[in-house]
LUMTORLUM-41761 format. One record per residue: y, z, x of N, C-alpha, C in turn; residue in three letters. Coordinates in pm, whole numbers, plus 50000, padded with zeros to 5 digits. Example, Ala and Ser with C-alpha at 12.3 -4.5 7.8 and 13.67 -1.06 7.14 Angstrom:
2
494315078051319495505078051230496705078051320ALA/497755070851285498945071451367500035078751290SER/
END
This chain:
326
498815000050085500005000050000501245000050088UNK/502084989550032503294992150135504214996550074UNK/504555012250108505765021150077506985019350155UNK/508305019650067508925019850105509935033750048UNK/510365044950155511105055550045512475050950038UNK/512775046450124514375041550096514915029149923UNK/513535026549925513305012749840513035021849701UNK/512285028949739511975038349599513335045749549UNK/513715046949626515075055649613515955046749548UNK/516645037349593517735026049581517215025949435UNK/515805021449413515245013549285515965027349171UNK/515395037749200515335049649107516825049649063UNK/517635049649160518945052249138519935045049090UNK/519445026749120520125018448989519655020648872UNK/518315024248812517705027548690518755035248647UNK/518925047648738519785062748655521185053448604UNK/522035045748694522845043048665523105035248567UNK/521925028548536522035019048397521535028148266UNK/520695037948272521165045048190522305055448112UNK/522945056448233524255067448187524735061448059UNK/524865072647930525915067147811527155067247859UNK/527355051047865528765045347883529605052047757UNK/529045057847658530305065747578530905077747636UNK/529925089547653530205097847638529985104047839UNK/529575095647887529645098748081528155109648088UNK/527565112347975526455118648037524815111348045UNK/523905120748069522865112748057521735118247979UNK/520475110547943519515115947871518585114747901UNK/517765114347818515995113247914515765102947948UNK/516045089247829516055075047886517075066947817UNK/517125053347850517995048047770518375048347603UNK/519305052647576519345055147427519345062647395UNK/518905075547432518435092847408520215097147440UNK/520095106347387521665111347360521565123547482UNK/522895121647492523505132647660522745146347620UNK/522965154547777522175162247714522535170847853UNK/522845181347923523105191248011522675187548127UNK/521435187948040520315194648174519585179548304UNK/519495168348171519695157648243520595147148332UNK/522075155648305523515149648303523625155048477UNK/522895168348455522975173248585521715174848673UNK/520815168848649519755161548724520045148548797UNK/520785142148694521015131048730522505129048849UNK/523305132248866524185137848904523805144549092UNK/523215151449055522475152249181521455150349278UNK/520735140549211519985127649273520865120649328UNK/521715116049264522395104449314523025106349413UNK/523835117949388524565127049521523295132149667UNK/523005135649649521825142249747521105132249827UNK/520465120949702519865108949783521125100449907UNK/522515102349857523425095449919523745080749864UNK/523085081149808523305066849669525185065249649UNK/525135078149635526475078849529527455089249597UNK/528805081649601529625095849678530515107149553UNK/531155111049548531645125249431532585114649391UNK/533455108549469534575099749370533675088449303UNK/532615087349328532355075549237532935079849087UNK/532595066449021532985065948845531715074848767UNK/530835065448825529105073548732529575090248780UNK/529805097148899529705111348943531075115748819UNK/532065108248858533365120048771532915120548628UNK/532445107748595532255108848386531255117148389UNK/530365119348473529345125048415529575141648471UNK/530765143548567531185157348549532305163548449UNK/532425153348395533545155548281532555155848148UNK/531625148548161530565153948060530395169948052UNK/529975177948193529805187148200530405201448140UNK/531715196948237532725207548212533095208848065UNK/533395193747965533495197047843532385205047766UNK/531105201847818529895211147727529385225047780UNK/530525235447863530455247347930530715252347810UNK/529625267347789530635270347691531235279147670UNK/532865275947593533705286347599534135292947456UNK/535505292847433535995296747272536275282247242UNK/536145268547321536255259847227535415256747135UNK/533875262547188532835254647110531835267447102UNK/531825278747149531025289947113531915302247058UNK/531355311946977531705317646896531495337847000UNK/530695333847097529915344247111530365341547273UNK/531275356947314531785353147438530915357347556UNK/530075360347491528815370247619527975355547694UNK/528645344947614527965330847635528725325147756UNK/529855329547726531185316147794530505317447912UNK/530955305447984530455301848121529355295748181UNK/528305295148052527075293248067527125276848019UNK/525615266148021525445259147968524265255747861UNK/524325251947788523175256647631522655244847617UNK/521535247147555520535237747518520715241147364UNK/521565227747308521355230247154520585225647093UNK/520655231246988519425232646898520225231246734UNK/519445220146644519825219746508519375228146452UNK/519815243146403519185250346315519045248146174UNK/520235240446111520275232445980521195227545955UNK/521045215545872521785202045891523495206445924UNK/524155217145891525225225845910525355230846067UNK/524545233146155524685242246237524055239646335UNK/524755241446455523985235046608524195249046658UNK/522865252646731522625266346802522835263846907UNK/524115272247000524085269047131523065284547205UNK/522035279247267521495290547351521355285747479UNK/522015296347565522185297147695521415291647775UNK/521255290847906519835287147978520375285548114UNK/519645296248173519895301348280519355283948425UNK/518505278248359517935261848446519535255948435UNK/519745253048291520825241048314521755248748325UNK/522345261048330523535268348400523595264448564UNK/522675265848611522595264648768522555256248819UNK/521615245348738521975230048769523405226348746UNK/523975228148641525235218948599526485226548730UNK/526425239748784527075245548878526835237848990UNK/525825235249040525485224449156526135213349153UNK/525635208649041525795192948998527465190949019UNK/528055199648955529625203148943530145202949084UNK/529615218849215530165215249295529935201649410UNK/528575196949340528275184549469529275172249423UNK/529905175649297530815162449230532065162549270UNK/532135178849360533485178549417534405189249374UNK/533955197549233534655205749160535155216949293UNK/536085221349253536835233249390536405243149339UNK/535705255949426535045264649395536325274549344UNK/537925272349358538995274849277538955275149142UNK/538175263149095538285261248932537485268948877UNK/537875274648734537205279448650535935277948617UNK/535875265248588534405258348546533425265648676UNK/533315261048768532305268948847532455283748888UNK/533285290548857533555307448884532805312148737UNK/533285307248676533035317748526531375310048525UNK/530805301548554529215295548556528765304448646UNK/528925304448749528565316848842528595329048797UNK/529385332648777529745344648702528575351548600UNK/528475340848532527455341048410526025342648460UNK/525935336448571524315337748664524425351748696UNK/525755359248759525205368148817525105381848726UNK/525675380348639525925390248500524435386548433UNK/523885379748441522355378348353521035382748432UNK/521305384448576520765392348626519585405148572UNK/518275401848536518155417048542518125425748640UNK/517385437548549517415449248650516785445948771UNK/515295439148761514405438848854514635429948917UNK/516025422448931515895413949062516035402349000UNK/515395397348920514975383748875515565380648766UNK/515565371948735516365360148590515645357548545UNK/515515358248355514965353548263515465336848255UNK/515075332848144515455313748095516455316348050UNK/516755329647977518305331047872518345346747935UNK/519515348947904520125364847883519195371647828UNK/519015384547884517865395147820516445385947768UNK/516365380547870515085378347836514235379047956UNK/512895386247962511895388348088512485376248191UNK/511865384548344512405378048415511095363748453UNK/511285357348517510085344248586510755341848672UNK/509945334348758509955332248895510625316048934UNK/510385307548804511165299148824512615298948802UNK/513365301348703514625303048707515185313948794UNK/514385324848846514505334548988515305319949075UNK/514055312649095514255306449268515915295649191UNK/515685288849081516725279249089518255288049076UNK/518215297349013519495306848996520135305649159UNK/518995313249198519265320149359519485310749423UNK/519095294449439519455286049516520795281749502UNK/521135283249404522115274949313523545286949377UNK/523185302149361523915311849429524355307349529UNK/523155307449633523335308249795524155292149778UNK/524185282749730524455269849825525965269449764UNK/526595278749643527925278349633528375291449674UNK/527815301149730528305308549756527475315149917UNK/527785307250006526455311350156526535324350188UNK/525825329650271525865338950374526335341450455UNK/526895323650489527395332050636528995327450656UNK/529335333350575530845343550538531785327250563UNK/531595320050552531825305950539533535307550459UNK/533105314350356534285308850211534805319950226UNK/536275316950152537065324450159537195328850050UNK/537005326349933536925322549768536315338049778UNK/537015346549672536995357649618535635357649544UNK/535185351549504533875348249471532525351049542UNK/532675344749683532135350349755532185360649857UNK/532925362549823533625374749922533165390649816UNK/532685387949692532175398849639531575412449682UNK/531445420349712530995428149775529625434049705UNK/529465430249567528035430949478527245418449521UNK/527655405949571526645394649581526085395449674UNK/525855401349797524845402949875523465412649848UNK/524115421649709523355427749624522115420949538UNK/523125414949493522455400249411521545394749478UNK/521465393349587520975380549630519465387249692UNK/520065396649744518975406649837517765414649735UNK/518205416449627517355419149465516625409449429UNK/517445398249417516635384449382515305383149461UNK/515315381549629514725378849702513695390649693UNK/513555402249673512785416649642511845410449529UNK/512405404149415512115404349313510995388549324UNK/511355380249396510265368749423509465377349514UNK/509575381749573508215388749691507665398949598UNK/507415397749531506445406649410505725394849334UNK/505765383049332505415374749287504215362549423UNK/504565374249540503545364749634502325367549607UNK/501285362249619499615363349614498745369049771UNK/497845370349776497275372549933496995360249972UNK/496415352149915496065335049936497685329950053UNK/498445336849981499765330950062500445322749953UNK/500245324849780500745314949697501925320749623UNK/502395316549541503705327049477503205325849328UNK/503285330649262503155333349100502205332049058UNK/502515339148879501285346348807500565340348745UNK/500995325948738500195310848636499685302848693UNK/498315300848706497415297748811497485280448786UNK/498225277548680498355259148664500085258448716UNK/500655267248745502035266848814502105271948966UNK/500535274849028501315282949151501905270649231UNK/501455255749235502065250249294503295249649305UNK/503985246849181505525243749206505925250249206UNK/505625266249223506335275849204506335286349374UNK/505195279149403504805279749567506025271949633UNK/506595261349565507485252649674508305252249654UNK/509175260349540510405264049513510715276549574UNK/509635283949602509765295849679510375293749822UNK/509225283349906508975278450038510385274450032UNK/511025266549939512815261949949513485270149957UNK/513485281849871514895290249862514695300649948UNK/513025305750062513365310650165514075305850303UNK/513495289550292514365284750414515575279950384UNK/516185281850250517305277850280518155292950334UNK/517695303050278518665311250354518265316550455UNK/517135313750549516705309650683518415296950778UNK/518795292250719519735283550768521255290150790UNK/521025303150692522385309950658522035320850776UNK/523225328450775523305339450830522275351450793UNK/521555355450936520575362250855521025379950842UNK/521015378450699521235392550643520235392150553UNK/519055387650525517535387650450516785390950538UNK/515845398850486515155411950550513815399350668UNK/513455404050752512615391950852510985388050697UNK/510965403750646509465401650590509365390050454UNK/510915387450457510725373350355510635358350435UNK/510845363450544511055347450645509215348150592UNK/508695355850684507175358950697506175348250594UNK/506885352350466505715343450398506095329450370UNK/506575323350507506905308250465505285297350509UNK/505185299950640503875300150673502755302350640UNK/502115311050568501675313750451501395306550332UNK/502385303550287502615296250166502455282950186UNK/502815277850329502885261350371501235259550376UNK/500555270350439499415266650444498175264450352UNK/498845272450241498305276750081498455264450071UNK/499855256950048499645240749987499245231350053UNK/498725232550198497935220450262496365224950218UNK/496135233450194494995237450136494505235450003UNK/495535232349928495245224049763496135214249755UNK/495795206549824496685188849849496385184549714UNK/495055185349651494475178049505495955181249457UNK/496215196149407497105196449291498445197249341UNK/498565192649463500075193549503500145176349454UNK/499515167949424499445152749426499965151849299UNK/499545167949184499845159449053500915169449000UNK/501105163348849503025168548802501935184148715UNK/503235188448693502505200348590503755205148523UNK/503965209248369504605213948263504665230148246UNK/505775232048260506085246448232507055250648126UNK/506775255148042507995260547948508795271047935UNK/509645263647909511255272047927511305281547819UNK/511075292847811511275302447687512505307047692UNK/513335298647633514805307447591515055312147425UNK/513715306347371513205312847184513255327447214UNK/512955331247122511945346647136510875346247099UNK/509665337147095508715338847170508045326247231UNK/506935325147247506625314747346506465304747296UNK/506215306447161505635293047051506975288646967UNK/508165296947012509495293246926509995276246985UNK/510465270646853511015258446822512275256546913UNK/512675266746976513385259747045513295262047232UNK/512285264347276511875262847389511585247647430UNK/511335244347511510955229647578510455232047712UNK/509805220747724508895221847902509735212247968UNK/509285219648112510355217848228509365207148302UNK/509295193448362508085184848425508545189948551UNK/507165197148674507625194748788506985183148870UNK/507765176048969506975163549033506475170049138UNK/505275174249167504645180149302504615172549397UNK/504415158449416504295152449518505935152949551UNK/506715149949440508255148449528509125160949590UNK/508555173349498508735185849563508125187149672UNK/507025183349714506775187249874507475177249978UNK/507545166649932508435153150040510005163350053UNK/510535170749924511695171749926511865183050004UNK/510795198549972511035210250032510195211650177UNK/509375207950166508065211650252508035207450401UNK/508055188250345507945182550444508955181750597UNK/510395185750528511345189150626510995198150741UNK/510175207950638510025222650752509195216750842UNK/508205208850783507145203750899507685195551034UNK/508325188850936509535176051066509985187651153UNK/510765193451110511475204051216511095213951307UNK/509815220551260508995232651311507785226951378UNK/507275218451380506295213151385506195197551470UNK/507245188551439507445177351496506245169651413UNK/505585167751337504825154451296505285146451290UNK/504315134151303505155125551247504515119051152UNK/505415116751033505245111550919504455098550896UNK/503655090550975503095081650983501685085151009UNK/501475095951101500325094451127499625108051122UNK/500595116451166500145129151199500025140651029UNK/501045136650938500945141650799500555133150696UNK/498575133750652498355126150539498875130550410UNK/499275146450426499665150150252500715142450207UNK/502075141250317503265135650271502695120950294UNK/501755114450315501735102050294501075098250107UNK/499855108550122499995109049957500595114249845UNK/501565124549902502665126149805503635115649787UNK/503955107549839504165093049878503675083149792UNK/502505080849808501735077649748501765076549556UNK/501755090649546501335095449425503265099349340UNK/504025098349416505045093849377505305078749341UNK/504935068649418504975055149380504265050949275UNK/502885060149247501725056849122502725059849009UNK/503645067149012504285072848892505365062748862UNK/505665053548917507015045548939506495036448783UNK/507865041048658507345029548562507895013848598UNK/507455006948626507824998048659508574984348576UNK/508344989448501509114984348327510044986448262UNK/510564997648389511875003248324512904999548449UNK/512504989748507513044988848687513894974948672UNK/513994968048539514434957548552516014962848444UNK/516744951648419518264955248368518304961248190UNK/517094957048171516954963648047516274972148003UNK/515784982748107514864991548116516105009048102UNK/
END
């Protein structure tokens, strides 16, 4: 098979761009599907991250002006324990759209926001932040919504989403980070995923999720491995560990797996939805770096996983949706 990632990339990223609703600057699941948060700011930072797309582009500003208008405040929520956050609505009846919080597309759309350029000055990303760190529970960890049990996935994306607008190593000047509770925050958070490691060397309690939940871990320890180290050494510890856990189940690092977002009250409530993770592109994205860097492989010969995560990323490529009317 002849792979190309640069080619996969380019391809993926004119697709996104021909889907954006030219009305309204955001995006949806596919063409035609109506805007929607959580995809507005998925999309948004692909484009940015891959390097496709710079922050002044046109597709980056509409679709951060998508954003900022659907934060919510007293324009459009009623309930101020909300403001700042971003919601996944919900039609409760033909009268009434439920905005409920959600701690995923809060953290995404904060990213998405500052990789679009937003000044960590503006409102829009202080009071979003804000809202992450006020939902906090006790134990360290973040529920999907406010007061709700904590999990390990919105743990790692909160906390990443923290550290990369607000670093460690005393970088910003922004009152924001200069908090004197967020190193609190952050150092709880990280307590609160290391209760979630396994002896295997895996992270979490759902034996059809330890993968992606193994490599969201493996991410948000090395990223603040890069920062200034004020995280305790025994969280560096289980990076190794964990890398070796997933060369050890390559099968299910190859395939996607569904997790649901409980921001209902309970697990079977109507307004939860599942989160897709791509395992093969999560390890190319988190994993494989550490290997490049710590390790020196090389990606041709010396690492077969990232050649079939590779692989098994391209099997997924719809190819029907790759042309101008897709």
């Amino acid at each position: 098979m002849n792979l190309s990632l640069q080619e996969c990339i380019e391809n993926s990223s004119h697709w996104l761009e021909k889907i954006q609703n030219k009305i309204d600057g955001g995006w949806g699941q596919y063409k035609g599907a109506d805007s929607n948060c959580l995809n507005t700011a998925e999309a948004i930072i692909a484009l940015l991250e891959t390097g496709m797309k710079d922050p002044g582009d046109q597709a980056i500003q509409l679709g951060a002006k998508y954003l900022i208008e659907h934060q919510l405040s007293a324009n459009n929520c009623a309930d101020r324990e909300h403001y700042g956050a971003w919601a996944r609505n919900v039609l409760k009846d033909p009268d009434k759209v439920l905005h409920i919080p959600d701690a995923v597309r809060t953290s995404l759309a904060v990213l998405a926001l500052k990789l679009a350029g937003v000044s960590l000055h503006n409102s829009v990303i202080t009071q979003g932040v804000e809202w992450l760190i006020h939902t906090q529970n006790a134990d360290g960890g973040w529920g999907y919504t406010r007061n709700h049990e904590s999990h390990l996935f919105p743990t790692c994306v909160t906390l990443k989403t923290i550290l990369r607008i607000c670093p460690l190593d005393n970088t910003s000047e922004h009152s924001l980070c200069r908090n004197s509770n967020l190193e609190k925050v952050i150092l709880d958070a990280f307590k609160h995923i290391h209760t979630y490691r396994n002896n295997d060397g895996s992270f979490g309690k759902e034996p059809e999720l330890l993968v992606p939940h193994t490599l969201h871990v493996i991410d948000v320890i090395n990223m603040a491995d890069k920062q200034e180290n004020l995280i305790p050494k025994i969280y560096f510890r289980d990076i190794k560990p964990a890398i070796d856990w997933i060369d050890d189940n390559k099968k299910c690092v190859l395939q996607w797996t569904t997790e649901t977002v409980s921001i209902g009250e309970g697990y079977n409530s109507q307004y939860n939805y599942t989160f897709s993770h791509i395992n093969p592109s999560l390890y190319l994205r988190f994993v494989f770096p550490i290997i490049l860097e710590k390790v020196g492989s090389n990606f041709n010969s010396e690492n077969a996983l990232a050649r079939y995560a590779l692989e098994a990323t391209f099997d997924n490529i719809d190819n029907s949706s790759s042309n101008a009317q897709g």
